[in-house]
C-alpha positions, 0 to 999 in steps of 0.5 A: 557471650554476645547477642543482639538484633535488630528492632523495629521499635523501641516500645514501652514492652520492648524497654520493660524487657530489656531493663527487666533482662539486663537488670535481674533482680534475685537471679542470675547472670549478674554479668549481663549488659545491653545497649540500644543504638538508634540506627535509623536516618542516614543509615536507611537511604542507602540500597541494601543490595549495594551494600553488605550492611543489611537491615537499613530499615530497622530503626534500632540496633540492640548490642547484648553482652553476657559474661560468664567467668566459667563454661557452666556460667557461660551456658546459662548468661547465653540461656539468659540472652536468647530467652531475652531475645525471645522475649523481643520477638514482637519488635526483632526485624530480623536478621543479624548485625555480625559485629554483635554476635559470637561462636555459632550463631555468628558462623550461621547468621554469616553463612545464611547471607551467602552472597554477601558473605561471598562478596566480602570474602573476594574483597578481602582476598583481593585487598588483604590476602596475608590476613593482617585484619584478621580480627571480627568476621572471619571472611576467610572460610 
C-alpha cells in the first residue's frame, strides 16, 4: 500500500507524526516505511504550467509504504497510512506526486489533473504506441 504528498514544511509536529506512524510501538502494522525528500531548490524555478510535475513550491516530498502480507492486513496498513496523512493536514500542500501512490487514490489523484494527464496520454501515444514502458502511470485509459 503506498501513500504520500507533499509538505510544506518539515516542523517538529510534522516529524513527531512521522516517527510516531512509522515506528508504532505496541500496535500494527509492523510493516510500515516513510521517506521525506527535500524537493525544494532547482525543482521550484520551472513553470508549473509547462510541465506535468506539480507542486514545484512544496519544499518536501513524503514517500509512505505499507506492507501487508494478506487482504485484511492490507486494509488495515492503508487504514494506518491515511490516518497518517491525516495526521499531516497541517503541513500537506496538496496534491499528489503519482509515483507515490497506488490502486484507487493513483486513478483519482490522475483523472483530477485532467489536462495534464491528457497532455502525457498524447506523448505517449505519439512516442510509445506499442505500450513498451508500460510500467507506473497508466496513460493509456
Amino acid at each position: 500500500v503506498f501513500g504520500g504528498g507533499w509538505l510544506t514544511d518539515l516542523s517538529d509536529e510534522a516529524i513527531d507524526v512521522l516517527v510516531a506512524d512509522t515506528l508504532p510501538v505496541g500496535g500494527p502494522p509492523a510493516l510500515v516505511f516513510s521517506e521525506v525528500r527535500h524537493a525544494g531548490g532547482s525543482i521550484s524555478t520551472v513553470d508549473e504550467a509547462g510541465s506535468a510535475y506539480g507542486n514545484r513550491r512544496a519544499e518536501f516530498l513524503l514517500s509512505a509504504l505499507g506492507v501487508g502480507p494478506d487482504p485484511q492486513t492490507a486494509g488495515v496498513v492503508g487504514a494506518h497510512l491515511e490516518a497518517m496523512m491525516d495526521s499531516l493536514a497541517k503541513v500537506r500542500a496538496g496534491g499528489a506526486y503519482l509515483n507515490f501512490l497506488d490502486g484507487p487514490a493513483r486513478r483519482l489523484a490522475t483523472r483530477r489533473g485532467v489536462s495534464d494527464f491528457d497532455r502525457l496520454a498524447a506523448v505517449k501515444a505519439k512516442y510509445d504506441p506499442a505500450d513498451l514502458m508500460s510500467h507506473g502511470l497508466d496513460l493509456t485509459g
